[in-house]
N, CA, C and O atoms as a MOPAC input file, in Angstrom:
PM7 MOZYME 1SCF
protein

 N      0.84800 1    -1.17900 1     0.00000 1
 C      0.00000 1     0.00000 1     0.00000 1
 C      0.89000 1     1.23700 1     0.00000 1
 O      1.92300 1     1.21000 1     0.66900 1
 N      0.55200 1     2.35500 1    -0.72700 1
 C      1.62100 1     3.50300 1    -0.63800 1
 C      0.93400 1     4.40500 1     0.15600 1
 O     -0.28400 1     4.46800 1    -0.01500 1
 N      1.44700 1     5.11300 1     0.98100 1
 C      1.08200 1     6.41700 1     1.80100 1
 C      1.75300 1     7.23600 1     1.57200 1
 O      2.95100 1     7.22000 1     1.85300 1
 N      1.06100 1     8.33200 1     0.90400 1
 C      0.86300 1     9.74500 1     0.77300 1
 C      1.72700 1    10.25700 1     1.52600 1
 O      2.39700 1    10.92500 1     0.73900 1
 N      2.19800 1    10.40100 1     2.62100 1
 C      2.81500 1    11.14600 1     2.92100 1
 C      4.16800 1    10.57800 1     3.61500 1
 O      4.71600 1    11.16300 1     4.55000 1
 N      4.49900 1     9.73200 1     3.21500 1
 C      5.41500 1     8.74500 1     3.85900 1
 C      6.81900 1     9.64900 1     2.91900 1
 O      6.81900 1    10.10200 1     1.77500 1
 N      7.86000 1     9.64000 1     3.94100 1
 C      9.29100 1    10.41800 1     3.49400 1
 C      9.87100 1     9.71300 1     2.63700 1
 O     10.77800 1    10.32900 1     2.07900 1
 N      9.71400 1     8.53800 1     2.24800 1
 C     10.31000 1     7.17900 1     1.16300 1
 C     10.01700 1     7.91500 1    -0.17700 1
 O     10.84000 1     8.36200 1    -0.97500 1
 N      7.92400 1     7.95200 1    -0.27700 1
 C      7.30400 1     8.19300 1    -1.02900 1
 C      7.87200 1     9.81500 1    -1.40700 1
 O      8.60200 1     9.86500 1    -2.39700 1
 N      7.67300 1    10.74500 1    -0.90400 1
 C      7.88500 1    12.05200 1    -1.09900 1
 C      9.75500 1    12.32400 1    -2.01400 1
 O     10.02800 1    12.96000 1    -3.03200 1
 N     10.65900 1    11.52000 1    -1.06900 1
 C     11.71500 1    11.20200 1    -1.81900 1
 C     11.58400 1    10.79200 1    -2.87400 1
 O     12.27000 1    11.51000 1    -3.60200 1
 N     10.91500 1     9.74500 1    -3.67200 1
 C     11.05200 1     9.04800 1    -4.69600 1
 C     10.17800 1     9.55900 1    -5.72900 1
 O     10.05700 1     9.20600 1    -6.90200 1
 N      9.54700 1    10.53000 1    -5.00900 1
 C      8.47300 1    11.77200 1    -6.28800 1
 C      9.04000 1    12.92200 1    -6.43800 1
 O      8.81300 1    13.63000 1    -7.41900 1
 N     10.15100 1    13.37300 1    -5.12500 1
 C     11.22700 1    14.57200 1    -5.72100 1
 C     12.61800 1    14.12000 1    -6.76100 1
 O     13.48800 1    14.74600 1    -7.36500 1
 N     12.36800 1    13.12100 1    -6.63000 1
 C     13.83900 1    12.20300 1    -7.43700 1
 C     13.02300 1    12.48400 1    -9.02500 1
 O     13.42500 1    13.03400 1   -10.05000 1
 N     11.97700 1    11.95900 1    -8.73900 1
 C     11.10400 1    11.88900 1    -9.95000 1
 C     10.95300 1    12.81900 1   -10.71400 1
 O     11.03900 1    12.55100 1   -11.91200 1
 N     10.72200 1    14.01100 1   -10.37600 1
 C     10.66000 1    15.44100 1   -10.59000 1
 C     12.14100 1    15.92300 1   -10.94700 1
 O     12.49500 1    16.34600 1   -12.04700 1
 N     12.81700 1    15.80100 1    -9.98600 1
 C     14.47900 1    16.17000 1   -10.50500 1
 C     14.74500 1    15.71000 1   -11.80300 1
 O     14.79900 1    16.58700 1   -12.66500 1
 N     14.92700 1    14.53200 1   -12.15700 1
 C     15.12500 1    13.26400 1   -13.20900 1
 C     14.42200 1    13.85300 1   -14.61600 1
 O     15.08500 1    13.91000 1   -15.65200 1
 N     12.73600 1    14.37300 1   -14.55100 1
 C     12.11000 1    15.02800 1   -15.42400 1
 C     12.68900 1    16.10500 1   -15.83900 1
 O     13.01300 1    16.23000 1   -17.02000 1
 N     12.88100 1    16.94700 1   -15.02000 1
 C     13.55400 1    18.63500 1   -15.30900 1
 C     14.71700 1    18.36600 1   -15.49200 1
 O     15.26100 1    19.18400 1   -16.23300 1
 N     15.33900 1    17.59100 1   -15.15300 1
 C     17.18200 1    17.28000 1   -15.66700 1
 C     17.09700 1    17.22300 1   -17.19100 1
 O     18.08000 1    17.72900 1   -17.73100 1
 N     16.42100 1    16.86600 1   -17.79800 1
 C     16.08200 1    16.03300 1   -19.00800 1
 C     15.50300 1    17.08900 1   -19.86600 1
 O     16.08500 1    17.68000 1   -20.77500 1
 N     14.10500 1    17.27500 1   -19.40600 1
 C     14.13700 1    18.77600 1   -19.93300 1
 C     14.97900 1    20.23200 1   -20.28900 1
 O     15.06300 1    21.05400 1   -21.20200 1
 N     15.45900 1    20.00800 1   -19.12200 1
 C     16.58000 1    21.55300 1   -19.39300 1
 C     17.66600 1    20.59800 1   -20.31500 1
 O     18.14400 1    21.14200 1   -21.31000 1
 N     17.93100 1    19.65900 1   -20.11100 1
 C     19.07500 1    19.54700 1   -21.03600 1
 C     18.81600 1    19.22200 1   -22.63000 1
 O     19.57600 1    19.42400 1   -23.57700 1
 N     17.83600 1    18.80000 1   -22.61800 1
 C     17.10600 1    19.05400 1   -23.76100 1
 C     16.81000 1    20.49900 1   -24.92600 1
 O     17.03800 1    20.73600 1   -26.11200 1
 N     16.06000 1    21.34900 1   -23.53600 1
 C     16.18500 1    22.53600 1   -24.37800 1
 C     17.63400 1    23.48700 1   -24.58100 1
 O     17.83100 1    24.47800 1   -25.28500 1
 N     18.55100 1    22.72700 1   -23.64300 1
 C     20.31700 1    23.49600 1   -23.63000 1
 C     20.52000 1    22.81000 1   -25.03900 1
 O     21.10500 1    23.45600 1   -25.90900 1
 N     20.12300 1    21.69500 1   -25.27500 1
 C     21.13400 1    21.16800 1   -26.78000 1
 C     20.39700 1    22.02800 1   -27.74200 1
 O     20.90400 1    22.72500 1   -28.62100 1
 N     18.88800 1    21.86500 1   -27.41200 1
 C     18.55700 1    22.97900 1   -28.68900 1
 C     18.53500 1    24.56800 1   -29.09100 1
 O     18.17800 1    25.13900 1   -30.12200 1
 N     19.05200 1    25.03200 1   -27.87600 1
 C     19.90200 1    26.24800 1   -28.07700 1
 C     20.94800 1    26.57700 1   -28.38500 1
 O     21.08000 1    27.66700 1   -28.94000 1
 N     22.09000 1    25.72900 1   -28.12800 1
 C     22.98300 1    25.72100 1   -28.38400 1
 C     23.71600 1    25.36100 1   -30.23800 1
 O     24.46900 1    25.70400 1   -31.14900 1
 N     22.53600 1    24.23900 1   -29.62000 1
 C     22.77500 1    23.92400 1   -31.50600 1
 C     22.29300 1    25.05900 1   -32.42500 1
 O     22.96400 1    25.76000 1   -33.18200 1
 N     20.51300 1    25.08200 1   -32.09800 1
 C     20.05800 1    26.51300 1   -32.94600 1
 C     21.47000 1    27.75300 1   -33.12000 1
 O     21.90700 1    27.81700 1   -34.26900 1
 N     22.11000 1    28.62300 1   -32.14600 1
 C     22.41100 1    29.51100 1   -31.96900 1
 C     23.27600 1    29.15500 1   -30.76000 1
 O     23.14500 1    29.04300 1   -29.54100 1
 N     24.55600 1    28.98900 1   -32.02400 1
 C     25.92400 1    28.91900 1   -31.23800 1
 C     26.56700 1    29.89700 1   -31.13300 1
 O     27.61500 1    29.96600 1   -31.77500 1
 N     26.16400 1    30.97300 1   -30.29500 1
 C     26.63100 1    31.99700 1   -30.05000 1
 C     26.97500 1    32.01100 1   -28.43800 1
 O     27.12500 1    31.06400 1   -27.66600 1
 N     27.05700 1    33.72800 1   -28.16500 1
 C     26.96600 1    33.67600 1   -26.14500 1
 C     26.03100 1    33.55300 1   -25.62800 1
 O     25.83500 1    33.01300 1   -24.53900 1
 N     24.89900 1    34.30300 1   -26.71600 1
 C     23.46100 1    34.20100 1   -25.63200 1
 C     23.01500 1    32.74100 1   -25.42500 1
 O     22.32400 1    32.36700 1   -24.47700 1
 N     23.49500 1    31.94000 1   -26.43600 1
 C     22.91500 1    30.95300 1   -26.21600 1
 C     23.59000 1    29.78700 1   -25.05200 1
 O     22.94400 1    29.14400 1   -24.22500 1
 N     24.88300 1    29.75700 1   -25.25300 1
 C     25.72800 1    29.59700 1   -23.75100 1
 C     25.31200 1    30.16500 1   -22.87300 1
 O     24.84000 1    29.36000 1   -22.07100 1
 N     25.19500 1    31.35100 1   -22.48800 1
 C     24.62100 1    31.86700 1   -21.29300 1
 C     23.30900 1    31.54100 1   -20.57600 1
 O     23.05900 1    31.54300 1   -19.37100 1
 N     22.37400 1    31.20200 1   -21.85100 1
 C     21.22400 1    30.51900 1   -21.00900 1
 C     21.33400 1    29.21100 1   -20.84200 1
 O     20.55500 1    28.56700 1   -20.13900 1
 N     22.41500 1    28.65900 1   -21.54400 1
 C     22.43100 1    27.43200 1   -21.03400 1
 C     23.05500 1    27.00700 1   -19.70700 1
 O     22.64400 1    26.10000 1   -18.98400 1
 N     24.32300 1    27.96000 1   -19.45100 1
 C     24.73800 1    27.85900 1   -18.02400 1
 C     23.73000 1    28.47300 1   -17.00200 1
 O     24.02900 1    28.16900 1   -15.84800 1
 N     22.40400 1    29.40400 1   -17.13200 1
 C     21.97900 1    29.65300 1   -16.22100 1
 C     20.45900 1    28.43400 1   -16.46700 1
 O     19.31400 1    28.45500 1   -16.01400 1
 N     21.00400 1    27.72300 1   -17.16000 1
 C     19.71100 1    26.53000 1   -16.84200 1
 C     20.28900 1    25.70500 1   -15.83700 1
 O     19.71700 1    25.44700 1   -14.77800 1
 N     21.49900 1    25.25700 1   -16.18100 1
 C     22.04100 1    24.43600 1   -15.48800 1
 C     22.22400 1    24.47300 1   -13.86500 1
 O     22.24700 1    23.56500 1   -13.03500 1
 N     22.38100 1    26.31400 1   -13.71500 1
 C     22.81900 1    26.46300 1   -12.41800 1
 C     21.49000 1    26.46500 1   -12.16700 1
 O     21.36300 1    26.10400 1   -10.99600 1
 N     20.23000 1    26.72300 1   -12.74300 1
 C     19.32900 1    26.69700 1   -11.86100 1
 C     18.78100 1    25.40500 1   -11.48000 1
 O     17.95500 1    25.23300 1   -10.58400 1
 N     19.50800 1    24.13900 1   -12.52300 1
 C     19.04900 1    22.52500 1   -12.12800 1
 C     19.83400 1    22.68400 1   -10.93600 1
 O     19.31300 1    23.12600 1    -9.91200 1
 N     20.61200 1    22.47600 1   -10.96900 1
 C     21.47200 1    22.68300 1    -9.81000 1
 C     21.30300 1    23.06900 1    -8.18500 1
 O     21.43700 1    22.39200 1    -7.16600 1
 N     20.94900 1    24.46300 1    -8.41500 1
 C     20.56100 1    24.71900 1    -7.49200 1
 C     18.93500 1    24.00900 1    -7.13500 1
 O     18.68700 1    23.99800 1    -5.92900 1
 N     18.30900 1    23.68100 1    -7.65200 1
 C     16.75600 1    22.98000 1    -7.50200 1
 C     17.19800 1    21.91800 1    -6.89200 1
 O     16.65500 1    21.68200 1    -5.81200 1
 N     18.50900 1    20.76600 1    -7.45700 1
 C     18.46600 1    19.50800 1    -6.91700 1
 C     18.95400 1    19.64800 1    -5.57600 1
 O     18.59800 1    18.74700 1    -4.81600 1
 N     19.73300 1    20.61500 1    -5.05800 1
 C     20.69400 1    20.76900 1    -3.88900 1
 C     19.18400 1    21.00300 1    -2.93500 1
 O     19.09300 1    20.32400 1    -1.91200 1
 N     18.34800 1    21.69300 1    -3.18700 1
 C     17.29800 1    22.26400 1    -2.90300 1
 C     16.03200 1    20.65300 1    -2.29000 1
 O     15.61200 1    20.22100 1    -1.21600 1
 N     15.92400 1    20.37200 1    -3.46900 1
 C     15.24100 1    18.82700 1    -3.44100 1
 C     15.97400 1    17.81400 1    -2.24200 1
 O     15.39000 1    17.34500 1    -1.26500 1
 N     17.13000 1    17.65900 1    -2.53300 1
 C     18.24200 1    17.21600 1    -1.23900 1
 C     18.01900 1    17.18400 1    -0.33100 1
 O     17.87900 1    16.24800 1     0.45700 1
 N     17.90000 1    18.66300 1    -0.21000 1
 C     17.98200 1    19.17700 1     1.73100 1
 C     16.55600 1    18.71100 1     2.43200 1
 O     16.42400 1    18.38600 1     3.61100 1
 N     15.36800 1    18.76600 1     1.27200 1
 C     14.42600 1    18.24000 1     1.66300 1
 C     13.99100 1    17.30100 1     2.11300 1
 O     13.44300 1    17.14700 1     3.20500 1
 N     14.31300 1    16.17900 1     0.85100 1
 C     14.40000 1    15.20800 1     1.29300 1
 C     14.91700 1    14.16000 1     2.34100 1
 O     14.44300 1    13.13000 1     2.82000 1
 N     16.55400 1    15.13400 1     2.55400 1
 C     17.40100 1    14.92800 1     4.24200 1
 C     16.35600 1    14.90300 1     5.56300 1
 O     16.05600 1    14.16800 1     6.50300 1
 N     15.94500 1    16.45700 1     4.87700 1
 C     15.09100 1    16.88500 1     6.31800 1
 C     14.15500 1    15.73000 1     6.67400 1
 O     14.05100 1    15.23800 1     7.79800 1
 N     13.26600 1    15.23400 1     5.21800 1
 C     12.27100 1    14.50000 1     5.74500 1
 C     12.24100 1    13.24100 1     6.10800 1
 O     11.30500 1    12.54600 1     6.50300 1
 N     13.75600 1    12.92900 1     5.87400 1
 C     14.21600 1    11.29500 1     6.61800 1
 C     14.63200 1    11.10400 1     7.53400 1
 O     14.67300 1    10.00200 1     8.08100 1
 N     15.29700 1    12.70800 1     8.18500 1
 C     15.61900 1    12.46300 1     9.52500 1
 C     14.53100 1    13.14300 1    10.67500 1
 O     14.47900 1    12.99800 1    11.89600 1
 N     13.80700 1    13.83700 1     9.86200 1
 C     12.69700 1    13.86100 1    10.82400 1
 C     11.70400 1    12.50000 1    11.37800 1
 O     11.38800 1    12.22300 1    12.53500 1
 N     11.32600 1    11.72700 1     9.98300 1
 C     10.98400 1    10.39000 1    10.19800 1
 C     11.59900 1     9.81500 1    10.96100 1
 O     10.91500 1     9.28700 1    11.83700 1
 N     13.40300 1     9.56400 1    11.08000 1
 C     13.90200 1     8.91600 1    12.16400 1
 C     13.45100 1     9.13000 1    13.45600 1
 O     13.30400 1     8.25600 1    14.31100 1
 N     13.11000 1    11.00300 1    13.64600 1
 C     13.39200 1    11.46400 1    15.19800 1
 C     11.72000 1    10.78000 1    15.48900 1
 O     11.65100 1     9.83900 1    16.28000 1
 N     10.58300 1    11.23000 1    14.90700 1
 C      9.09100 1    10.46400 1    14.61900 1
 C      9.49400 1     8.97000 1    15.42200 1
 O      9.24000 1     8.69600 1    16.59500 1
 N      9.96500 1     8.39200 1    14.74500 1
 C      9.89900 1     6.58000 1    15.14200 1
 C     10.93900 1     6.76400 1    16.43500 1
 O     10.18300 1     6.76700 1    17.40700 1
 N     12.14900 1     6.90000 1    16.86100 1
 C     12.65100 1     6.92100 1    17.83100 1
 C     11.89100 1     7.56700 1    19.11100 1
 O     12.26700 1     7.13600 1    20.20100 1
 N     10.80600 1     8.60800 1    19.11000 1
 C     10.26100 1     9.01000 1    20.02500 1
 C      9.57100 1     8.15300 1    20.13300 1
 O      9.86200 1     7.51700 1    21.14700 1
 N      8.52300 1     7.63500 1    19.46400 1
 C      7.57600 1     6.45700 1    19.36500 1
 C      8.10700 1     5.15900 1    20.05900 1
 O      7.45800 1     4.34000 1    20.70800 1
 N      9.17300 1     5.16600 1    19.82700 1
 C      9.63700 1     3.84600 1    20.69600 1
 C     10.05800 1     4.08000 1    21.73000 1
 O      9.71200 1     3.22500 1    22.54600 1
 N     10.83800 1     5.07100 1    22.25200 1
 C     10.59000 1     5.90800 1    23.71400 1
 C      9.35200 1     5.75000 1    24.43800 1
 O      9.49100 1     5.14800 1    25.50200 1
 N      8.26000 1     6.09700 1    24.17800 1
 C      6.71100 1     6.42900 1    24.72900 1
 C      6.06300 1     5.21200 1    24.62300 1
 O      4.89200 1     5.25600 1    24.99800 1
 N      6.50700 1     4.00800 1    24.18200 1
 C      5.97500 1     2.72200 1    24.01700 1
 C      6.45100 1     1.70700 1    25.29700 1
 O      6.07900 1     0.53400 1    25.32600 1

């Protein structure tokens, strides 16, 4: 059964999401680059990248947060049991 809000699940739908937009931006970087091999077109391609970038570092921290919050969740639980 999957639950909605389970930190496994939420991880493996921000992975999911990362994985999509990775693909995408690099997608539309080849076809800028190729179209119009110039600077502008380098330039938006490095600021696609930094912005994958910065999104996945972003996705990361989240996902950190929400596994070690789950840990602190179940360790209290077994405390109070």
């Amino acid at each position: 059964m999957l639950f909605p809000f389970s930190p496994f699940t939420a991880a493996k739908v921000a992975g999911l999401q990362a994985t999509v937009v990775l693909l995408l931006m690099l997608l539309m970087k080849s076809n800028l680059l190729r179209v119009k091999m110039s600077l502008l077109g380098s330039l938006v391609g490095l600021v696609l990248l930094t912005g994958f970038l910065a999104t996945t570092g972003l996705l990361t921290a989240v996902t950190a947060g929400s596994i070690a919050y789950a840990l602190r969740q179940k360790k209290s639980r077994a405390q109070t049991v």
